[in-house]
TORBADO-259940 format. One line per 10 residues: number of its first residue (from 0); their letters; for each residue x, y, z of N, C-alpha, C. Coordinates in steps of 0.02 Angstrom, whole numbers, plus 50000, padded with zeros to 5 digits. Example, Ala and Ser with C-alpha at 12.3 -4.5 7.8 and 13.67 -1.06 7.14 Angstrom:
0> AS> 50660 49716 50390 50615 49775 50390 50660 49835 50390 | 50642 49888 50354 50684 49947 50357 50645 50002 50394 .
END
This chain:
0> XXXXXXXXXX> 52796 55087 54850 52801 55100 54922 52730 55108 54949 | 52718 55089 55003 52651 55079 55048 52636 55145 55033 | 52572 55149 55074 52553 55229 55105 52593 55251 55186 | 52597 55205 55211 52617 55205 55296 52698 55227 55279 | 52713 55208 55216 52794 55208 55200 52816 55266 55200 | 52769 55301 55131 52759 55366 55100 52747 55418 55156 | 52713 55419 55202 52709 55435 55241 52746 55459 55299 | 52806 55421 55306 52845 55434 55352 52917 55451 55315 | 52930 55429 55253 52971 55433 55223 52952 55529 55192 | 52914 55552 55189 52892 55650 55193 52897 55660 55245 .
10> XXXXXXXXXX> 52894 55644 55309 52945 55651 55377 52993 55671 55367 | 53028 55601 55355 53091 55605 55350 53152 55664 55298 | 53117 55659 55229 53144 55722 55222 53112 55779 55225 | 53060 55806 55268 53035 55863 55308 53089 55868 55363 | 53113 55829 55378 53169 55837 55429 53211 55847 55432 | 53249 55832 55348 53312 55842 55333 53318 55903 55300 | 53265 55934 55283 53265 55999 55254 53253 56034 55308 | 53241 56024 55358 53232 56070 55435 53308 56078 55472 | 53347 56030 55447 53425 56047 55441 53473 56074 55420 | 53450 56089 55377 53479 56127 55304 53479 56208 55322 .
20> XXXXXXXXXX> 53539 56228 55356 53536 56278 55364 53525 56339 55435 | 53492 56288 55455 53462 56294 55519 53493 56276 55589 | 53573 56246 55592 53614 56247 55632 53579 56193 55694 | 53605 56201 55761 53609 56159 55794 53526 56149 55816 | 53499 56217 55823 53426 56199 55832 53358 56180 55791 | 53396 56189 55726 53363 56142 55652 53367 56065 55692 | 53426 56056 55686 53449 55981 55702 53414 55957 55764 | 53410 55989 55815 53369 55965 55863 53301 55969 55873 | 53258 56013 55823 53191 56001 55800 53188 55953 55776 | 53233 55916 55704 53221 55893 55664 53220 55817 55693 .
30> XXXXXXXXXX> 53277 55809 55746 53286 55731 55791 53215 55735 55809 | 53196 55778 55854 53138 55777 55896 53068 55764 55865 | 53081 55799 55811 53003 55791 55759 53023 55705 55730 | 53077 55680 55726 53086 55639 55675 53082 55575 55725 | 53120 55588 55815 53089 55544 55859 53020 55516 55870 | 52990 55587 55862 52914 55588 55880 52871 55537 55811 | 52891 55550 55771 52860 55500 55700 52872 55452 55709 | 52928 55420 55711 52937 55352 55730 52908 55287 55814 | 52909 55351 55861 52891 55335 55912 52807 55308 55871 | 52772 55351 55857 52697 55343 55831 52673 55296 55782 .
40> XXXXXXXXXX> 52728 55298 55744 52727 55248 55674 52790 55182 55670 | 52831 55193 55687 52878 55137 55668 52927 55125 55766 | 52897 55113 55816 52955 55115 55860 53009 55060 55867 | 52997 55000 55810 53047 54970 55837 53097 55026 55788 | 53101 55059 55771 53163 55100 55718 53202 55126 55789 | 53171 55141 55832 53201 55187 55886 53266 55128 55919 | 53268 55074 55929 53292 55044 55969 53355 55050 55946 | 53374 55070 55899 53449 55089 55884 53455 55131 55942 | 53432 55189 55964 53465 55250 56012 53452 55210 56082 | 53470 55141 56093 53477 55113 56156 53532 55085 56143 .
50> XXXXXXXXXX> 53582 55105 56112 53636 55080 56108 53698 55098 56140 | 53729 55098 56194 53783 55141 56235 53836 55141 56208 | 53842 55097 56163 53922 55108 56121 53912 55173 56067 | 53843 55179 56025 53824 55233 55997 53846 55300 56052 | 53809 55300 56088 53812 55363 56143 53883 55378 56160 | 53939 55344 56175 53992 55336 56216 54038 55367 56155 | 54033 55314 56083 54078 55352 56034 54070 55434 56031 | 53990 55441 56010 53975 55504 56026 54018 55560 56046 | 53996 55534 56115 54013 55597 56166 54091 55590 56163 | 54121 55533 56145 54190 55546 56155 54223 55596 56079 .
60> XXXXXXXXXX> 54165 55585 56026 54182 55640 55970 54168 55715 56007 | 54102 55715 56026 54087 55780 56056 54145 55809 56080 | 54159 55774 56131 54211 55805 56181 54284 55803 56157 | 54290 55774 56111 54352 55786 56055 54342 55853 56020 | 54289 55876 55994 54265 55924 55948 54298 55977 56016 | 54261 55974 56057 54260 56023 56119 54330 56051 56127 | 54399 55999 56132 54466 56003 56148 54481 56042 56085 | 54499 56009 56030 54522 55999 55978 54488 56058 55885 | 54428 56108 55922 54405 56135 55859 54403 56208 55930 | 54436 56263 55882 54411 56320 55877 54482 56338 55955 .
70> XXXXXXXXXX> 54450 56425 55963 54479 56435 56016 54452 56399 56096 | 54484 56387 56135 54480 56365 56199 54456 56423 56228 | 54391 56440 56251 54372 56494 56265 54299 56507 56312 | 54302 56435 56336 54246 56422 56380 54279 56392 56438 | 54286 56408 56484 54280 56350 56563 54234 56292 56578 | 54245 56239 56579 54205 56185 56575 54230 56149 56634 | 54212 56118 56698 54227 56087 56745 54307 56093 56759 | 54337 56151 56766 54392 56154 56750 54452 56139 56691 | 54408 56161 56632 54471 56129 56596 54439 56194 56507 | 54482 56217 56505 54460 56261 56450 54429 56222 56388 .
80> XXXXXXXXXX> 54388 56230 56366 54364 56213 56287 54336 56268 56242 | 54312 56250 56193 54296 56278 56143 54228 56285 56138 | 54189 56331 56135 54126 56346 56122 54090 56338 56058 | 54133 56343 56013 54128 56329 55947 54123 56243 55941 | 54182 56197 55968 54199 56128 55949 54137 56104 55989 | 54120 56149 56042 54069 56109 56088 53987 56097 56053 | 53978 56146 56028 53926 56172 55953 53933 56118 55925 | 53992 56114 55887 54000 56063 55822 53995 55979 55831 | 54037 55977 55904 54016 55901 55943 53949 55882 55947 | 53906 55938 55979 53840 55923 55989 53793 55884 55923 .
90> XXXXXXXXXX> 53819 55965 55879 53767 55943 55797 53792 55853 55773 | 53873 55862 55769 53872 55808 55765 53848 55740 55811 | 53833 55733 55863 53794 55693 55882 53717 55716 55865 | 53696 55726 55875 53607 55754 55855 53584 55722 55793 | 53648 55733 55746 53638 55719 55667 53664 55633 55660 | 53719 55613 55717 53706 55521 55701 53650 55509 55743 | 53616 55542 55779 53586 55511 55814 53513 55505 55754 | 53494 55558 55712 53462 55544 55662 53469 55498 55586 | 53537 55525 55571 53537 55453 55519 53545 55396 55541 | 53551 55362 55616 53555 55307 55639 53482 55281 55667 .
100> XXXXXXXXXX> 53445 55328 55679 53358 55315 55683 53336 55302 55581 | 53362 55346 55564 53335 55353 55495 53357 55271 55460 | 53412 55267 55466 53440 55196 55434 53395 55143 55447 | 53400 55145 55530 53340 55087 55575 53290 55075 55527 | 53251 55136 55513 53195 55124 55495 53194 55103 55428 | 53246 55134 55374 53249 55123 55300 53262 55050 55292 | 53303 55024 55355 53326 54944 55358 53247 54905 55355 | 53198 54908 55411 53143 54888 55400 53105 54896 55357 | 53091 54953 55339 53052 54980 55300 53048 54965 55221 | 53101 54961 55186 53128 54963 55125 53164 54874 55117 .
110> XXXXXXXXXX> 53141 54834 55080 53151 54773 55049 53204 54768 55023 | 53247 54726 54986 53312 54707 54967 53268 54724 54907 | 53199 54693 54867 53191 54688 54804 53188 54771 54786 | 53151 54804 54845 53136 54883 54803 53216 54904 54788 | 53251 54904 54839 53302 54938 54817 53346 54906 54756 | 53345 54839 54738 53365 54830 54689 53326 54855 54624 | 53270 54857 54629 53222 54889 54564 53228 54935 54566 | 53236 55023 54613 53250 55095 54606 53325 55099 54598 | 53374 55042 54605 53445 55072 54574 53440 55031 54491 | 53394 54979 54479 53398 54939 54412 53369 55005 54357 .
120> XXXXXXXXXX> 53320 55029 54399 53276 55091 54355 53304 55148 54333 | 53392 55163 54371 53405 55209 54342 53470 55194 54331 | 53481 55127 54305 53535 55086 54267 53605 55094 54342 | 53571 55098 54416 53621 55059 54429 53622 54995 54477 | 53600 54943 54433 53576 54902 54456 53632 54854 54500 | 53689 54879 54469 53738 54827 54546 53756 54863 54599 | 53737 54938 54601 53729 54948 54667 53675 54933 54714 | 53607 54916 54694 53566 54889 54715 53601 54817 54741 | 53613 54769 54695 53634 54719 54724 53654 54704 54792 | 53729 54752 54785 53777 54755 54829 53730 54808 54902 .
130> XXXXXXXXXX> 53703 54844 54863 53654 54875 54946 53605 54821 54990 | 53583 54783 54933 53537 54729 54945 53576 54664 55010 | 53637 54651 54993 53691 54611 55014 53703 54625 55071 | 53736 54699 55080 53746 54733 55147 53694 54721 55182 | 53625 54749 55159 53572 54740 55213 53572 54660 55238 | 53569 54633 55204 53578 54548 55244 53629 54544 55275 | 53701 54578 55268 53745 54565 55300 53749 54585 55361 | 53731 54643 55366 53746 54680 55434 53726 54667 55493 | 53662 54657 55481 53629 54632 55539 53671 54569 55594 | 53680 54524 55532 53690 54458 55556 53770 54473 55585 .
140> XXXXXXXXXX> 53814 54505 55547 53864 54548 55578 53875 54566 55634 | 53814 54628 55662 53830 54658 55712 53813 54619 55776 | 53762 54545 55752 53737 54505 55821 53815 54454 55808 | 53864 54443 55788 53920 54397 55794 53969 54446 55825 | 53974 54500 55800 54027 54565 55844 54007 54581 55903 | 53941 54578 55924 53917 54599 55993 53933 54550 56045 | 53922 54496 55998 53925 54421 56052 53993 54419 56096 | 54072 54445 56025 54130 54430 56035 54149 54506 56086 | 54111 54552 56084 54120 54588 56126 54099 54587 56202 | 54045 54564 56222 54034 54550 56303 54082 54514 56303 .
150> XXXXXXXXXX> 54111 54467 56304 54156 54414 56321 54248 54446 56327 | 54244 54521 56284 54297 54542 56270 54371 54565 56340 | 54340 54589 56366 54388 54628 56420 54412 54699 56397 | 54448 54726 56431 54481 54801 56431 54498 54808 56359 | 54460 54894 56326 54453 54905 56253 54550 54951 56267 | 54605 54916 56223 54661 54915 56246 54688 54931 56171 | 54737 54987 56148 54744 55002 56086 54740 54928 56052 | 54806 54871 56074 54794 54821 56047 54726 54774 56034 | 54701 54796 56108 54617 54746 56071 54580 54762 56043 | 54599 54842 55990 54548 54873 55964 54567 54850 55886 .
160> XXXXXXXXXX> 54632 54828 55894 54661 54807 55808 54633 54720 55823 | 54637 54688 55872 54602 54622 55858 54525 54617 55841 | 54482 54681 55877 54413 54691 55846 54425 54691 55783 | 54475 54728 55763 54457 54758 55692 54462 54712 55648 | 54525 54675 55655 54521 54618 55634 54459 54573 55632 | 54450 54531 55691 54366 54488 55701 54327 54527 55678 | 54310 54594 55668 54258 54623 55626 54281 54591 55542 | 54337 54606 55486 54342 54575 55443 54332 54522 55430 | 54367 54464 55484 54354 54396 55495 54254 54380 55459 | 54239 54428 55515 54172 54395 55544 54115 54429 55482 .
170> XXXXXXXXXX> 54171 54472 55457 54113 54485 55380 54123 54463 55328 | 54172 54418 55320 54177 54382 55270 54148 54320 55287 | 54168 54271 55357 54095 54237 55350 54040 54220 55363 | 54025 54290 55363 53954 54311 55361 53927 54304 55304 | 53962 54339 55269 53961 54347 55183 53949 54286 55150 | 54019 54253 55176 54008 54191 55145 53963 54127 55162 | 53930 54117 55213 53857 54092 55265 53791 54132 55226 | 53781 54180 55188 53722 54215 55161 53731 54181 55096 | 53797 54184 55050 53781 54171 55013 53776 54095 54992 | 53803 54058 55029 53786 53993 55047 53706 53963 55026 .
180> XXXX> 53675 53999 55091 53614 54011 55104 53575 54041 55024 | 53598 54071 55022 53559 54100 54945 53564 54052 54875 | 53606 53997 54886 53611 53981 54830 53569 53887 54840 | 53561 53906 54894 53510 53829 54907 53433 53851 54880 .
END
């Protein structure tokens, strides 16, 4: 691993040990310190948190957490919630909002070959493979799912099982277009 790597990668778990324990305002040091590194050193990693479908799932967990965890015991724009679920919504967004910066960057940062050589080194070398695979896959994935989504219309219980579907569809051939590609 580089120095620039090493470097940000003692960030990164400086950050995750600033979580550990430390509740919702660990977690929001640790985004903030862990924003701030990447902003300086790696910003295309950031461009994941411009994502509104990220944000939207989010908040719709948040505000699930809010209904649905603890006693109802706060007034919120008229409608009782939970002070506790509202806590737990938050951390839980704070914390995808960091392993989804963190991934960004491990995606760039980290090669198909290293990770196949640090799972070969400690004999598990077909999970490397298969991590190696995903990383090619996904990408190319999420730009064929995005495409089929502007074009989509009203997110409708039923059009959420035809995503789900065209998501399988569209990762198998994906899958099968890489490895195509790999064997030329």
């Amino acid at each position: 691993m580089r120095g620039g790597r090493r470097w940000i990668a003692a960030w990164a778990l400086l950050c995750v040990g600033l979580q550990l324990g430390w509740g919702l305002q660990g977690t929001a040091a640790a985004l903030a310190l862990w924003t701030l590194v990447l902003a300086l050193a790696a910003p295309a990693a950031l461009k994941s948190l411009a994502r509104p479908v990220f944000w939207g799932a989010s908040a719709l967990v948040a505000a699930g957490s809010a209904l649905l965890l603890g006693e109802r015991d706060l007034p919120l724009l008229g409608v009782a919630v939970s002070a506790e679920g509202l806590r737990v919504g938050a951390l839980m967004l704070l914390r995808g909002a960091f392993v989804l910066t963190l991934v960004g960057w491990i995606g760039r940062a980290v090669g198909r070959e290293d990770v196949e050589r640090w799972t070969g080194a400690v004999g598990l070398g077909g999970l490397g493979v298969a991590l190696g695979q995903a990383g090619l896959l996904l990408p190319e994935l999420v730009a064929r799912l995005e495409g089929g989504l502007r074009g989509g219309g009203a997110l409708r219980p039923g059009r959420l099982f035809e995503l789900a579907v065209e998501a399988v569809v569209q990762a198998a051939l994906t899958a099968e277009s890489l490895a195509d590609e790999e064997e030329r």
